[in-house]
NUFIRO-127793 format. One record per residue (C-alpha): chain; x, y, z; residue number from 1. Coordinates in pm, whole numbers. Example, Ala and Ser with C-alpha at 12.3 -4.5 7.8 and 13.67 -1.06 7.14 Angstrom:
+-----+--------+--------+--------+-----+
! mol !     c1 !     c2 !     c3 ! seq !
+-----+--------+--------+--------+-----+
!   A !   1230 !   -450 !    780 !   1 !
!   A !   1367 !   -106 !    714 !   2 !
+-----+--------+--------+--------+-----+
% end
This chain:
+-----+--------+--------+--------+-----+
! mol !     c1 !     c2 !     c3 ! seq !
+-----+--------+--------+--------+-----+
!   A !   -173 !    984 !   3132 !   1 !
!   A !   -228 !    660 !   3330 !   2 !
!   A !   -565 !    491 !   3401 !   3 !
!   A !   -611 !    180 !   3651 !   4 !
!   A !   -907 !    -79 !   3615 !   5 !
!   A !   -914 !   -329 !   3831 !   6 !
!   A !  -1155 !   -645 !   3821 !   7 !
!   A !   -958 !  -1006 !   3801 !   8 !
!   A !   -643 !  -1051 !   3552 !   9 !
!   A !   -394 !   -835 !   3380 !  10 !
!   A !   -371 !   -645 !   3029 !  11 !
!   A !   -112 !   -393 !   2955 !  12 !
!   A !   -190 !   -169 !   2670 !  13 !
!   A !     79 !      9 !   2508 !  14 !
!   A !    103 !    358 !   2337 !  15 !
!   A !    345 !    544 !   2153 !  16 !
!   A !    239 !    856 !   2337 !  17 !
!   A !    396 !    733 !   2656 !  18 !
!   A !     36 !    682 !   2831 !  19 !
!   A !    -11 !    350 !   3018 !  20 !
!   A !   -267 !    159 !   3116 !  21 !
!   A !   -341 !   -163 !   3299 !  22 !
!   A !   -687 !   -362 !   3306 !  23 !
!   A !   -790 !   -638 !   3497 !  24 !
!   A !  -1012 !   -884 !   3327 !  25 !
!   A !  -1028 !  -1290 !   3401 !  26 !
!   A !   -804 !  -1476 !   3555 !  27 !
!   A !   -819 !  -1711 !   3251 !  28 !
!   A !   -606 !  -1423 !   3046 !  29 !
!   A !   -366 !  -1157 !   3020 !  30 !
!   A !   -317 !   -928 !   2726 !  31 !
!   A !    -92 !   -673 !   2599 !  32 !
!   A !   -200 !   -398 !   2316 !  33 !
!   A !     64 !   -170 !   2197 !  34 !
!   A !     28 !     42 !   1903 !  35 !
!   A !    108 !    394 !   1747 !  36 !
!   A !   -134 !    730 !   1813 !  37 !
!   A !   -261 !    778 !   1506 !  38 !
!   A !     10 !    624 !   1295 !  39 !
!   A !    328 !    374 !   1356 !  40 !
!   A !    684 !    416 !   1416 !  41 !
!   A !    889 !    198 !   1303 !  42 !
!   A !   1216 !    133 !   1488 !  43 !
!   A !   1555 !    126 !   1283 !  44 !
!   A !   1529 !   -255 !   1134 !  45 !
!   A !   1515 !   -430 !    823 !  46 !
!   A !   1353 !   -825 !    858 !  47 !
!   A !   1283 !  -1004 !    587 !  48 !
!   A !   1302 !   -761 !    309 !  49 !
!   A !   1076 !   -540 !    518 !  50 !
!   A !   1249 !   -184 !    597 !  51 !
!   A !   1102 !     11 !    940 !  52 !
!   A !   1171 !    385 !    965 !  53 !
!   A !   1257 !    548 !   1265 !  54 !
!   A !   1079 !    682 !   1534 !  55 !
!   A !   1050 !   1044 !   1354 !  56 !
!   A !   1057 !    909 !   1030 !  57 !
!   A !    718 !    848 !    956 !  58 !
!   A !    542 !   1229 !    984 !  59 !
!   A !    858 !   1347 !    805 !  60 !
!   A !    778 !   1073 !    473 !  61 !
!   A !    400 !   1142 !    534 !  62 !
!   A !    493 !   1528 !    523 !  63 !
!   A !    727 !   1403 !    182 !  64 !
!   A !    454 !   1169 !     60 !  65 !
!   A !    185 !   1469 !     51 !  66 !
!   A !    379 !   1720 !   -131 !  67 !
!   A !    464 !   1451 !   -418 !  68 !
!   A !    136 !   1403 !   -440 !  69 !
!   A !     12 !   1774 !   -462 !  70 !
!   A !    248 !   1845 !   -738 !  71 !
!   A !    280 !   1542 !   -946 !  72 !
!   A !   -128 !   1593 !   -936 !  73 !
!   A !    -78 !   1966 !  -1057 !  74 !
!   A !    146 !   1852 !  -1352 !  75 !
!   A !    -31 !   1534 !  -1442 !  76 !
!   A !   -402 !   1681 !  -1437 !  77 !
!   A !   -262 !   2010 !  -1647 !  78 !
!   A !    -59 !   1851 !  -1917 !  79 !
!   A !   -302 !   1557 !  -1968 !  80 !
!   A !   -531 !   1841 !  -2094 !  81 !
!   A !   -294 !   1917 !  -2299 !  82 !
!   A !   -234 !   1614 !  -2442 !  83 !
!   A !   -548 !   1529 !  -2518 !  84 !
!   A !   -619 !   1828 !  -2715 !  85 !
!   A !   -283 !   1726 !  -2924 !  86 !
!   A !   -441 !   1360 !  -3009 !  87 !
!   A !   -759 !   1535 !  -3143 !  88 !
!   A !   -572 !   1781 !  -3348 !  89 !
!   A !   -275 !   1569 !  -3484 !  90 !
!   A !   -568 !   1252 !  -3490 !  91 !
!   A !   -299 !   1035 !  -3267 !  92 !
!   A !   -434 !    725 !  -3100 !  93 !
!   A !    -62 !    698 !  -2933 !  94 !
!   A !   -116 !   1064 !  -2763 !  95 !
!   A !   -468 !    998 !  -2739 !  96 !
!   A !   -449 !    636 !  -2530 !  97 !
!   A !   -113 !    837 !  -2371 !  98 !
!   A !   -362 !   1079 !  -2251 !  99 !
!   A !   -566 !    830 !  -2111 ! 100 !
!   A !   -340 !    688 !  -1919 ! 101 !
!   A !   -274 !   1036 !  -1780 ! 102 !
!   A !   -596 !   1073 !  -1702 ! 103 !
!   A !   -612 !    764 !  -1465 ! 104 !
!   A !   -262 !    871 !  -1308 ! 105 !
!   A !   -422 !   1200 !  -1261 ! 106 !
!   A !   -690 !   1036 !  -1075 ! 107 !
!   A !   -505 !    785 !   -890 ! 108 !
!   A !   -283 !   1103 !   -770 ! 109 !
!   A !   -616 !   1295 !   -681 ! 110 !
!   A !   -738 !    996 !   -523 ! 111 !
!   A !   -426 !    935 !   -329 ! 112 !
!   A !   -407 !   1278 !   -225 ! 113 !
!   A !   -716 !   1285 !   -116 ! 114 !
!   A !   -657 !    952 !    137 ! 115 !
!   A !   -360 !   1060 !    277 ! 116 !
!   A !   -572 !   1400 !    389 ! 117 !
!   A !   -901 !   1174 !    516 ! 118 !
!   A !   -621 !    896 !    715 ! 119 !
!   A !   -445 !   1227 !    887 ! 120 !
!   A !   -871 !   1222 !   1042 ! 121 !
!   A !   -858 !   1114 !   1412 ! 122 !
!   A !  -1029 !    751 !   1493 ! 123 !
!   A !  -1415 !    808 !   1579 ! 124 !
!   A !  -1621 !    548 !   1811 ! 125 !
!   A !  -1797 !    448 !   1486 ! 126 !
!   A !  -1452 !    433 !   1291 ! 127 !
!   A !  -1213 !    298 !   1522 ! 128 !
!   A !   -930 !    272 !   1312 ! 129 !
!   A !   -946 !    551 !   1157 ! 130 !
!   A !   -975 !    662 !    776 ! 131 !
!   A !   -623 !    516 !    683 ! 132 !
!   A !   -788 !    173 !    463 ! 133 !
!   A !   -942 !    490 !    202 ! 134 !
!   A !   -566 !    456 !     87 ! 135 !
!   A !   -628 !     93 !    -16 ! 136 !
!   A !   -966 !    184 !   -150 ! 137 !
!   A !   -873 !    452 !   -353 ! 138 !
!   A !   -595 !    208 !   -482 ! 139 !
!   A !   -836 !    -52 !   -570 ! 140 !
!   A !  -1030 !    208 !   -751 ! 141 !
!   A !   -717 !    360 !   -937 ! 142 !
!   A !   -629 !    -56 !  -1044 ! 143 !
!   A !   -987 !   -139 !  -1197 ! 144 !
!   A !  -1001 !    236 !  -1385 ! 145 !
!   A !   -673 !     89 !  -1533 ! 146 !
!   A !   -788 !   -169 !  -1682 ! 147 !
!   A !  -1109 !    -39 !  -1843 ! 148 !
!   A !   -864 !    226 !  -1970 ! 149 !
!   A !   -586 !    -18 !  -2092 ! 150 !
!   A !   -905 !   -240 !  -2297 ! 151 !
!   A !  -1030 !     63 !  -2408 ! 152 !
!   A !   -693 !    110 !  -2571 ! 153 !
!   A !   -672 !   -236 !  -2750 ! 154 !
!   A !   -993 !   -210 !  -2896 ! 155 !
!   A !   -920 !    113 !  -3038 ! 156 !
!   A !   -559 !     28 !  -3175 ! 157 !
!   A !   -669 !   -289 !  -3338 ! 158 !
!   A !   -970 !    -61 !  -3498 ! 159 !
!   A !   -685 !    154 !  -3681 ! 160 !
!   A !   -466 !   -144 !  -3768 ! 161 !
!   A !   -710 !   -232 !  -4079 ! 162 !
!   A !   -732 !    145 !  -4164 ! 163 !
!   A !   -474 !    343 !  -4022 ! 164 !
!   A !   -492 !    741 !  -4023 ! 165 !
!   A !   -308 !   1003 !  -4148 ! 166 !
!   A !   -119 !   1195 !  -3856 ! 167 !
!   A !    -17 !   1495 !  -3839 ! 168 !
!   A !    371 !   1358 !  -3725 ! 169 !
!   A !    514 !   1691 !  -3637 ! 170 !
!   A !    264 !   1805 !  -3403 ! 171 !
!   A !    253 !   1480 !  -3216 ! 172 !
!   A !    663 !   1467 !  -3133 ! 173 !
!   A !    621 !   1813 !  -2963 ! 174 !
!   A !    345 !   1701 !  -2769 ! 175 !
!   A !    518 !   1345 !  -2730 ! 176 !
!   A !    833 !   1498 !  -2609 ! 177 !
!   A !    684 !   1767 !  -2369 ! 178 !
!   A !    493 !   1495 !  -2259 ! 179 !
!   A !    798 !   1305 !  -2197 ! 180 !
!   A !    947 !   1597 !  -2002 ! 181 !
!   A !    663 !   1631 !  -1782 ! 182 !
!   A !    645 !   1243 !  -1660 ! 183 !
!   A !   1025 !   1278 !  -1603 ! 184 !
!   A !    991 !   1546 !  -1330 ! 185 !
!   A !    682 !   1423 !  -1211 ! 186 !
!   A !    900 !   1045 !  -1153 ! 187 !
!   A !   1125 !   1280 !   -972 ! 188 !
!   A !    915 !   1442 !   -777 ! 189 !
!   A !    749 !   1091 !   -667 ! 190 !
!   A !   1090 !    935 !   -604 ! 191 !
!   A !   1161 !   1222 !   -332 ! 192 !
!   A !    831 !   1050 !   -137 ! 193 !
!   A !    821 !    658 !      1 ! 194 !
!   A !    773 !    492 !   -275 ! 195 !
!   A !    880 !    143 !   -170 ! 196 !
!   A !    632 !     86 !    160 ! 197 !
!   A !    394 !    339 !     76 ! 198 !
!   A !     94 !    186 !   -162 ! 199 !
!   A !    -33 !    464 !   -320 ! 200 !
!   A !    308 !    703 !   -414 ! 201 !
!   A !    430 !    346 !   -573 ! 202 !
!   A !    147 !    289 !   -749 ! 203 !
!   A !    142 !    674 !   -909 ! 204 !
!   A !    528 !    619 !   -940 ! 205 !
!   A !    442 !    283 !  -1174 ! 206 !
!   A !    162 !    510 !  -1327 ! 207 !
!   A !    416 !    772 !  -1416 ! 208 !
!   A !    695 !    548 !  -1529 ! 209 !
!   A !    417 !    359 !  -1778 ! 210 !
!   A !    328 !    722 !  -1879 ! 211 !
!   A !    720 !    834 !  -1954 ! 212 !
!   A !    740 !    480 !  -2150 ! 213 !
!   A !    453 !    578 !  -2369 ! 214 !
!   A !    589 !    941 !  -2431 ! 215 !
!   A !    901 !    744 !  -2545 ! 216 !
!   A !    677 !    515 !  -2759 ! 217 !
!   A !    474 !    828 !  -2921 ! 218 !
!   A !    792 !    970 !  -3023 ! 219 !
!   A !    946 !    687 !  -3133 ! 220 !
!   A !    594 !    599 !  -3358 ! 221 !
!   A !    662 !   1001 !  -3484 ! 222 !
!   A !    929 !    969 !  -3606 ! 223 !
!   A !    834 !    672 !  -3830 ! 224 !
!   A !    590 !    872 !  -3923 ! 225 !
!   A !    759 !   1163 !  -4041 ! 226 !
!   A !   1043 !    915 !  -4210 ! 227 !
!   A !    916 !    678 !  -4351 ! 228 !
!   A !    521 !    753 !  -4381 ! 229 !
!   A !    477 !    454 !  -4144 ! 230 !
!   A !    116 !    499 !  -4005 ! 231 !
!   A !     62 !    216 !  -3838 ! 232 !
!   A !    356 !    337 !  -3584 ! 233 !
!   A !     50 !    484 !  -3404 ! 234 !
!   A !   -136 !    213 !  -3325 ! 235 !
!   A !    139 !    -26 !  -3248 ! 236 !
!   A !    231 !    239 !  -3000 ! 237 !
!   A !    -81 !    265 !  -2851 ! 238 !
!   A !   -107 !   -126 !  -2789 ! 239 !
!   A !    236 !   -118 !  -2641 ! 240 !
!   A !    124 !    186 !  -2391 ! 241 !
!   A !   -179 !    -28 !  -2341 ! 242 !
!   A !     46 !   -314 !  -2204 ! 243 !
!   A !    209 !    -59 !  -1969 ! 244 !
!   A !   -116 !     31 !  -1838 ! 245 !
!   A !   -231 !   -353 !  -1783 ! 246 !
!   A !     80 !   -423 !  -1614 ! 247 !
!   A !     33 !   -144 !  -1397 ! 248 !
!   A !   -323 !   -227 !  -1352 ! 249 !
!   A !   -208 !   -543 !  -1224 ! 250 !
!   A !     33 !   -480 !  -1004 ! 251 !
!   A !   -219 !   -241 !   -802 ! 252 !
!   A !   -497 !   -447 !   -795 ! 253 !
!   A !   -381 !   -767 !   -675 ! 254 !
!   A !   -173 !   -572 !   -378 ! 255 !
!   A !   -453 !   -410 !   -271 ! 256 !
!   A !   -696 !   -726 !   -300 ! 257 !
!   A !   -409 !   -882 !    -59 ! 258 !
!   A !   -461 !   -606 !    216 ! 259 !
!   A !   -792 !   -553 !    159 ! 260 !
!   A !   -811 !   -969 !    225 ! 261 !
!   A !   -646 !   -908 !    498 ! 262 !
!   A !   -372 !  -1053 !    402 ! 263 !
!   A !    -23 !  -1081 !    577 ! 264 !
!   A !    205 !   -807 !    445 ! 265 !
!   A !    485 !   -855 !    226 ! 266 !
!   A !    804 !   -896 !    388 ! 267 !
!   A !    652 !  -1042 !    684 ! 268 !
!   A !    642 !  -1441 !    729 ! 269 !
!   A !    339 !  -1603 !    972 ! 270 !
!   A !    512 !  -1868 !   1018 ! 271 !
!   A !    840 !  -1750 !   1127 ! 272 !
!   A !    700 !  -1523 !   1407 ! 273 !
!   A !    496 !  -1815 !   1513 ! 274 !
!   A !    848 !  -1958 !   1536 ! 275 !
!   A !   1037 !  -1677 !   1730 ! 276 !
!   A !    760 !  -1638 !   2001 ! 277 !
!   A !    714 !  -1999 !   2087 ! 278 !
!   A !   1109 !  -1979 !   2188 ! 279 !
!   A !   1044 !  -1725 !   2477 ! 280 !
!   A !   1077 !  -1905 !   2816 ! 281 !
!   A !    762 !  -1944 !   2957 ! 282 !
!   A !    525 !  -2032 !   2605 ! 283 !
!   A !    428 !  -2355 !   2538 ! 284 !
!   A !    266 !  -2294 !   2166 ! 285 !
!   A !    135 !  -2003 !   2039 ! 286 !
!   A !   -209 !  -1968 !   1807 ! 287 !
!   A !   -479 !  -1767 !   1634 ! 288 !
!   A !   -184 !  -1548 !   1507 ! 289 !
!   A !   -284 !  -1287 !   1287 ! 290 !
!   A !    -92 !  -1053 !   1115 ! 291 !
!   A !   -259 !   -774 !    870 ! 292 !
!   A !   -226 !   -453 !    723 ! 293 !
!   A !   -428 !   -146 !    802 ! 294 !
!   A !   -284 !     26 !    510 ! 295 !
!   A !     23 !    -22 !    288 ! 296 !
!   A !    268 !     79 !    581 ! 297 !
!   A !     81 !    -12 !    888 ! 298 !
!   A !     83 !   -368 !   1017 ! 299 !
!   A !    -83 !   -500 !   1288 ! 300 !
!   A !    -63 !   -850 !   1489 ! 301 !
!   A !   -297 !  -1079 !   1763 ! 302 !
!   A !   -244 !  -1360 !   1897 ! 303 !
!   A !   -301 !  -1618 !   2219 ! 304 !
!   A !     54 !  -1715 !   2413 ! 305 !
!   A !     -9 !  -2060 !   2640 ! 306 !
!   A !    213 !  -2016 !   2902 ! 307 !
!   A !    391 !  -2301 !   3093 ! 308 !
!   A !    233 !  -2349 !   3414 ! 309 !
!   A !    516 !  -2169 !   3634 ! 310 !
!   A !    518 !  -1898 !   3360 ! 311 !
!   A !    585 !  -1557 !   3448 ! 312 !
!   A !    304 !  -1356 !   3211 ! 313 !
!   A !    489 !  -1020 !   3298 ! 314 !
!   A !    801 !  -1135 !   3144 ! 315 !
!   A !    647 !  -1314 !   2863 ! 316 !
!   A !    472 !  -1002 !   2773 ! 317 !
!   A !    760 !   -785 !   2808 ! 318 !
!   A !    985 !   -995 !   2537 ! 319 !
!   A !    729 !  -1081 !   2336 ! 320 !
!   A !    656 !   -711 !   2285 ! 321 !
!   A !   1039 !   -649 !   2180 ! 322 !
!   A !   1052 !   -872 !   2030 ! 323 !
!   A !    775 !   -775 !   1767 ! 324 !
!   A !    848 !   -399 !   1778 ! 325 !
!   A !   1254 !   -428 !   1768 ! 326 !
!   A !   1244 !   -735 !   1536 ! 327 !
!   A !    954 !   -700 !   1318 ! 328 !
!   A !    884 !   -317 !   1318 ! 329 !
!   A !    484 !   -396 !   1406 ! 330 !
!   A !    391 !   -212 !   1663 ! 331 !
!   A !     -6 !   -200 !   1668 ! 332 !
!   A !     -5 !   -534 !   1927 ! 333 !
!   A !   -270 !   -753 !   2056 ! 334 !
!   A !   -175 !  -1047 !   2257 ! 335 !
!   A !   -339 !  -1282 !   2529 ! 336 !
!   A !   -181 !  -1500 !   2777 ! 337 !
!   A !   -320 !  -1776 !   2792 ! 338 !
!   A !   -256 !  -2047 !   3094 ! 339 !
!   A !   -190 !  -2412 !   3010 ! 340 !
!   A !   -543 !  -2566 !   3054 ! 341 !
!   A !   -750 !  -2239 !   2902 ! 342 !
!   A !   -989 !  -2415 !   2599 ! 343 !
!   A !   -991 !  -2108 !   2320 ! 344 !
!   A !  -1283 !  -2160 !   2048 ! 345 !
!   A !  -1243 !  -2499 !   1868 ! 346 !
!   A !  -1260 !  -2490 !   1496 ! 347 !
!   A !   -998 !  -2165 !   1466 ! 348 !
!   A !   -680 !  -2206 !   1286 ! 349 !
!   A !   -411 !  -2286 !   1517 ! 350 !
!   A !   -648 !  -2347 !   1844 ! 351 !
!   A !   -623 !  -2694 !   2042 ! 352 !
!   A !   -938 !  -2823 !   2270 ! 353 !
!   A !   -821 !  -2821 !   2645 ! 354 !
!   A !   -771 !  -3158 !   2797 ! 355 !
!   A !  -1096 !  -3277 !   2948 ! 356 !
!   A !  -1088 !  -3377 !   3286 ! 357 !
+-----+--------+--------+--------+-----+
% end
């Protein structure tokens, strides 16, 4: 499907549906939008660290990412019940502070879950882009429960270092090692997703990991117990899942602060596109680039191209649009030409005042 506008300059904008349009706006500029219906597709191309997928990769990891989801939430939400009811009975602060930390990967899981089914939503007039930043939201969410959960944690522990409990040791290595059991197919169910571009199935992978570490650290503390009589074991294993969880909390906070700052993704360097599109014939500097992130695995990029005053904007365009899709994988594009004497808005990074005359 084509549509023609015509008024008094050129824009091209770009879908991956294979519908094209051309608008005519002021002679001043010329602009080119390309992006992805409803999602991106990344050509096959690894830049900088960052990987792209291919054109039908995407639905089939988003169809991959879901199912992880469903059932790591299924076993996470179930056993964490279980586990909880284990620290009460066997009076474990290791199961107990395990089980919390079950209960925030259970959430982050629900939460995730939960995004990935509100970004498959189609973009409204009042939502433009789309539902797709819940995903960054919800991770935000999952990073700050973490850390309430992971203080919570110290202050018990230290509580029980002055007077620590008896526990019943026996009852907590079955739970600890079912527990362990559980985390280990749940890591392999989340490893099956994308859990190196994807935000939210690495962040419940970390969860799950910090979970199977703590399962590792009740039984070890159980053991002690049974042994050697060695109370304390619980508490010290507690603090040391409580580290897990702050790490974790961490880690998911500060990356979604970065896209939620709009931030330029990881893997991706400002300055080095800035670099590659100032050598296409025809542009004399480039500025007000910006490069962001919808969500964990959609970038985006704008930008003003000066041309050279014999410039052919066409061409320019053209190459500056492989360049960014073949290159960089980022195919949600905004760019403007820009001729030689056009004055953008002074006080923007990057922008330089027109000559008067």
């Amino acid at each position: 499907m084509s549509h023609n506008h015509t008024h008094n300059g050129q824009s091209t904008h770009e879908s991956n549906s294979g519908s094209h349009a051309e608008h005519r706006h002021n002679p001043a500029q010329e602009s080119t939008h390309a992006h992805g219906s409803g999602g991106h597709a990344h050509k096959g191309h690894a830049h900088g660290g960052h990987h792209h997928h291919g054109p039908g990769g995407h639905s089939h990891t988003h169809g991959a990412n879901k199912k992880a989801l469903k059932w790591s939430f299924f076993l996470i939400a179930s056993y964490m019940l279980v586990e909880v009811a284990g620290g009460l009975i066997t009076n474990s602060l290791a199961l107990l502070s395990d089980a919390g930390h079950m209960l925030s990967d259970a959430v982050a899981l629900g939460l995730s879950l939960l995004a990935m089914i509100w970004g498959e939503r189609r973009a409204s007039s009042t939502k433009t882009y789309g539902y797709k930043r819940f995903e960054v939201l919800a991770a935000f969410l999952n990073g700050i429960a973490l850390l309430g959960i992971s203080l919570y944690i110290f202050y018990e522990a230290f509580q029980r270092f002055s007077k620590p409990p008896v526990v019943m040791s026996s009852g907590m290595l079955t739970i600890a090692v079912i527990g362990l059991l559980v985390n280990v197919v749940t890591a392999y169910i989340l490893m099956r997703g994308d859990t190196s571009e994807n935000l939210n199935i690495r962040s419940a992978f970390l969860h799950v990991i910090g979970d199977l570490l703590g399962s590792v650290g009740a039984i070890i503390a159980a053991i002690l117990i049974m042994a050697f009589g060695w109370n304390l074991a619980d508490p010290i294993a507690s603090v040391i899942v409580a580290v897990l969880v702050l790490v974790s909390a961490y880690r998911v906070t500060r990356d979604s602060v970065h896209i939620l700052m709009e931030g330029t993704p990881v893997g991706y360097d400002a300055d080095e596109i800035r670099g590659e599109l100032t050598k296409i014939p025809g542009v004399r500097e480039v500025h007000d680039l910006h490069i962001w992130s919808l969500s964990s695995d959609l970038p985006l990029l704008t930008g003003h191209l000066v041309l050279e005053p014999l410039a052919d904007g066409a061409a320019v365009m053209k190459q500056a649009r492989h360049l960014l899709t073949e290159d960089y994988g980022i195919e949600h594009i905004t760019i403007q030409l820009d001729p030689p004497d056009f004055a953008c808005e002074v006080g923007h990074e990057g922008c330089t005042q027109a000559p008067s005359h």
